[in-house]
Z-matrix of the N, CA and C atoms (Angstrom, degrees):
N
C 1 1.445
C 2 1.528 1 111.45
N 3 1.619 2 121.24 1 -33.60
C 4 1.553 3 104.64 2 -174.50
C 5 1.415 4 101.74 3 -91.31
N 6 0.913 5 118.86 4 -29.07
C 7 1.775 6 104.94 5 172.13
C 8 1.723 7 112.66 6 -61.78
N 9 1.339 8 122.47 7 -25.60
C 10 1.612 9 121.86 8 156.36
C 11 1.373 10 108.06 9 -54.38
N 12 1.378 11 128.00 10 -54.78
C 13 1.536 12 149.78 11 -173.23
C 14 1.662 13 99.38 12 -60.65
N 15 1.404 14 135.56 13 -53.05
C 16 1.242 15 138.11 14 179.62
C 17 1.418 16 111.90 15 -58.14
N 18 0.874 17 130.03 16 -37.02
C 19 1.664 18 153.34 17 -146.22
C 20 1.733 19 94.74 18 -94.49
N 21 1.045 20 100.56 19 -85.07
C 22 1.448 21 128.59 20 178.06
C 23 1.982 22 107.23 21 -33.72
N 24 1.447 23 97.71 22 -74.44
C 25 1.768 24 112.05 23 -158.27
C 26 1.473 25 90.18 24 -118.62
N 27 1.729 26 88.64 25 117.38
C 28 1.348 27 128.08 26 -178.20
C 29 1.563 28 102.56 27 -110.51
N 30 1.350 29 93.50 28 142.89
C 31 1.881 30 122.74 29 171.46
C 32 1.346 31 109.85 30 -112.38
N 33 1.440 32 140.21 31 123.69
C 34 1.172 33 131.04 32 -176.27
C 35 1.888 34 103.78 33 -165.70
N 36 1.157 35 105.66 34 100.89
C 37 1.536 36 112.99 35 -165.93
C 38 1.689 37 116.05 36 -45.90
N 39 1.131 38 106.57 37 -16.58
C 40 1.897 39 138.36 38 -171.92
C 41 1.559 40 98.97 39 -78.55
N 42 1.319 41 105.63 40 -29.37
C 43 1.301 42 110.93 41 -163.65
C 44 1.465 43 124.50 42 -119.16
N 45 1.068 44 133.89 43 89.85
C 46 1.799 45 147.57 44 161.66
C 47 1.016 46 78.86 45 80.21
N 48 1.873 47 121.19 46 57.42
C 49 1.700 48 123.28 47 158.71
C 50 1.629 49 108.51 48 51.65
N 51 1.342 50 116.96 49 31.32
C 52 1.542 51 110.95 50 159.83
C 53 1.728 52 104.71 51 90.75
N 54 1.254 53 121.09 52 24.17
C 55 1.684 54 125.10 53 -162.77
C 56 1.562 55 87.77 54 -102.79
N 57 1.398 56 106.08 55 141.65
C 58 1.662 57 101.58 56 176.47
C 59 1.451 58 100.58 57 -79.52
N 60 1.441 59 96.75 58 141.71
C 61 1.436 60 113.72 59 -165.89
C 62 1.774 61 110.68 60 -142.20
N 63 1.109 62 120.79 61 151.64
C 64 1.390 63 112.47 62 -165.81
C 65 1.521 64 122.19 63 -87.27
N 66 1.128 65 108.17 64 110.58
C 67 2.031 66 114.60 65 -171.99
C 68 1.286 67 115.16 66 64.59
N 69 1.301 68 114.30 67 28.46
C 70 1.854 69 121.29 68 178.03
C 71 1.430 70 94.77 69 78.64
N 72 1.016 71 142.00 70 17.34
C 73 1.707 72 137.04 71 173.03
C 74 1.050 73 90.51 72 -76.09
N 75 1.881 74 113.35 73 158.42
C 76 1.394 75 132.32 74 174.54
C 77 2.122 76 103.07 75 -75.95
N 78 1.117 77 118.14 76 31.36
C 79 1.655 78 124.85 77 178.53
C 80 1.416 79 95.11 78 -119.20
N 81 1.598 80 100.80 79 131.60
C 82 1.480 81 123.95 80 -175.16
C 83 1.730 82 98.45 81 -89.78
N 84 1.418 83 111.40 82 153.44
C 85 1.588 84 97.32 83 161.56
C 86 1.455 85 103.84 84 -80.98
N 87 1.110 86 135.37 85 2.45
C 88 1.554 87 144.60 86 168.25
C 89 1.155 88 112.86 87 -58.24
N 90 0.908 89 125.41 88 -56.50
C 91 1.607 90 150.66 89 -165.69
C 92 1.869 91 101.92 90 -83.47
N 93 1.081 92 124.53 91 -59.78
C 94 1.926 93 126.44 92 158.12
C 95 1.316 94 114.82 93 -34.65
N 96 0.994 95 101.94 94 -60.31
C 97 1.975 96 105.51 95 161.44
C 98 1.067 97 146.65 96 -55.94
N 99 1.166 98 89.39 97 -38.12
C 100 1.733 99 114.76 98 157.52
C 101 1.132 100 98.92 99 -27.84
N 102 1.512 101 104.16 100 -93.68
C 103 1.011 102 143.20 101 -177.85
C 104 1.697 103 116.07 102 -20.05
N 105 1.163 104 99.03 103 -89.28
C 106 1.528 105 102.94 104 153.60
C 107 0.764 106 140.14 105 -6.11
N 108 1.872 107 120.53 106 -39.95
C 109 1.424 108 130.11 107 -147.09
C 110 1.307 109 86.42 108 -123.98
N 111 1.085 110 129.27 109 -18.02
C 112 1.894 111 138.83 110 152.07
C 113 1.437 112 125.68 111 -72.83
N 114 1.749 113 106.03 112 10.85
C 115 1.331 114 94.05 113 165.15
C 116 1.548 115 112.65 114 104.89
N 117 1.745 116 127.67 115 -46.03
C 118 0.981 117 121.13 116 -178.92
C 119 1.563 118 121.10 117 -64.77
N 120 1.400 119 118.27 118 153.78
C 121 1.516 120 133.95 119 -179.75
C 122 1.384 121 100.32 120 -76.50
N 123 1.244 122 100.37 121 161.57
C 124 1.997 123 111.50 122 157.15
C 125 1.380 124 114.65 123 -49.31
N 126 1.791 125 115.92 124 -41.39
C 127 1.380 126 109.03 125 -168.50
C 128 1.740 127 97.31 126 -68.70
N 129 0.835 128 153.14 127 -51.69
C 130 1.355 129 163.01 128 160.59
C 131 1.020 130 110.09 129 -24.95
N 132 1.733 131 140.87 130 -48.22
C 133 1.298 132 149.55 131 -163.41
C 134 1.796 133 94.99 132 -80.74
N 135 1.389 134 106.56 133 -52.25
C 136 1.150 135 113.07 134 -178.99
C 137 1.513 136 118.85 135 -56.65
N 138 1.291 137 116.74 136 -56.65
C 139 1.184 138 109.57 137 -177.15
C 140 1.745 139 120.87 138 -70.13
N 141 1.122 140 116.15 139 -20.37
C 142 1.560 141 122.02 140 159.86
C 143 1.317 142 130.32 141 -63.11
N 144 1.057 143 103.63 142 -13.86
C 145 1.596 144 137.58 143 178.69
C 146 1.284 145 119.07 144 -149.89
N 147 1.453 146 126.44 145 76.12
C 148 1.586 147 135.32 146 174.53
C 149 1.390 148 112.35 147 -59.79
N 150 1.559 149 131.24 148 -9.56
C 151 1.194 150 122.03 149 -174.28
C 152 1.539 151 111.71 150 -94.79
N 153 1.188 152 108.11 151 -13.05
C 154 1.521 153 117.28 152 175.67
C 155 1.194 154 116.31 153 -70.03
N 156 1.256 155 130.67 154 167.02
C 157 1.429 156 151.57 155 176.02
C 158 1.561 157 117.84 156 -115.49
N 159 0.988 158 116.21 157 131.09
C 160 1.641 159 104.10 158 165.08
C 161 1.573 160 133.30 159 -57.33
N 162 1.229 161 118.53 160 -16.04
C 163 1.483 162 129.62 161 164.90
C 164 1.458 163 103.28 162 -75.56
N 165 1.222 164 114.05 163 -44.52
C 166 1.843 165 96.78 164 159.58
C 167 1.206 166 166.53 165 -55.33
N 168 1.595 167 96.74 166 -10.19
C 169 1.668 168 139.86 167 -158.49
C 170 1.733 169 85.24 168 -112.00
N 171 1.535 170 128.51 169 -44.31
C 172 1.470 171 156.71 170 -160.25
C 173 2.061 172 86.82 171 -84.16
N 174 1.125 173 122.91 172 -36.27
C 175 1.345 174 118.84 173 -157.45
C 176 1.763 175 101.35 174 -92.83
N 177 1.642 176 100.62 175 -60.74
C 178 1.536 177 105.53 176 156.07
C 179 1.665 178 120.12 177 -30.29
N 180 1.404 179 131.98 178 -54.02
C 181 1.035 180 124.10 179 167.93
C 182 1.492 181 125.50 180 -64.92
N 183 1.400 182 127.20 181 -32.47
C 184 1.666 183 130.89 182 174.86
C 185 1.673 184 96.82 183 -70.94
N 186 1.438 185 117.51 184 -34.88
C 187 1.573 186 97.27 185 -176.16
C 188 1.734 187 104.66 186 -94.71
N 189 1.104 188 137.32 187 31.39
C 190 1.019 189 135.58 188 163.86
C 191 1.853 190 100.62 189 -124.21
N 192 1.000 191 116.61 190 13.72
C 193 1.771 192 126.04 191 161.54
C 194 1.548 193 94.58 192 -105.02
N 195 1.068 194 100.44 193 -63.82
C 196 2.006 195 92.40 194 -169.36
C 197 1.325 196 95.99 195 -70.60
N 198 1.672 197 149.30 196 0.65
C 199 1.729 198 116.48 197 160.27
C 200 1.894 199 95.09 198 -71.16
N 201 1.535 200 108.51 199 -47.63
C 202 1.387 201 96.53 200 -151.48
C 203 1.832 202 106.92 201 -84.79
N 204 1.207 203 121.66 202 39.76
C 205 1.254 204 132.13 203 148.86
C 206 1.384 205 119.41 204 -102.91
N 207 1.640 206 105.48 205 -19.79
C 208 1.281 207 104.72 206 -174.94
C 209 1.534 208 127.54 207 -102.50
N 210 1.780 209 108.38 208 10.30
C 211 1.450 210 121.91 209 176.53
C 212 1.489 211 103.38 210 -120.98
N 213 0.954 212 118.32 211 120.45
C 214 1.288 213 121.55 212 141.92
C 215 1.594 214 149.97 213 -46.78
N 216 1.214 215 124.95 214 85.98
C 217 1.610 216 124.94 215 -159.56
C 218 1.583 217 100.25 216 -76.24
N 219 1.249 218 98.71 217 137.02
C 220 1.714 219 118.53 218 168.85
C 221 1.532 220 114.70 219 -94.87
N 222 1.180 221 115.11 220 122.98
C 223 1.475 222 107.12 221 166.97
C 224 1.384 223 111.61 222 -136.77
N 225 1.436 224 109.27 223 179.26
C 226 1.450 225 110.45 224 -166.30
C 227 1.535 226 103.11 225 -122.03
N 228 0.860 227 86.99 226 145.67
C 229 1.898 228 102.90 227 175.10
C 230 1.149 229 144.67 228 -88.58
């Protein structure tokens, strides 16, 4: 899975100010999620963005599982 994750979601300070973004494209995984979380399908993601892949839309979601394994939430009682 992180060599999918390496491949896929790029860091590059040059680029949308250092936001992981997919294959050095100007698309945030911020912005895929968005999306996502508004309801639209892959076919939709895709066609708004023809340069994408569906393993990319698929990668955005595995690295937004491995951030939220990797923070700990505080709450109060």
């Amino acid at each position: 899975m992180y060599d999918i994750l390496n491949q896929r979601i790029t860091f590059d300070p040059q680029v949308m100010s250092g936001q992981p973004c997919i294959r050095g494209l100007r698309v945030t995984v911020a912005n895929i999620l968005r999306m996502l979380a508004a309801h639209h399908d892959h076919f939709f993601i895709l066609k708004a963005y023809p340069y994408l892949e569906e393993e990319d839309i698929d990668a955005c979601l595995e690295y937004a599982a491995y951030l939220s394994t990797d923070h700990e939430v505080l709450t109060t009682a």
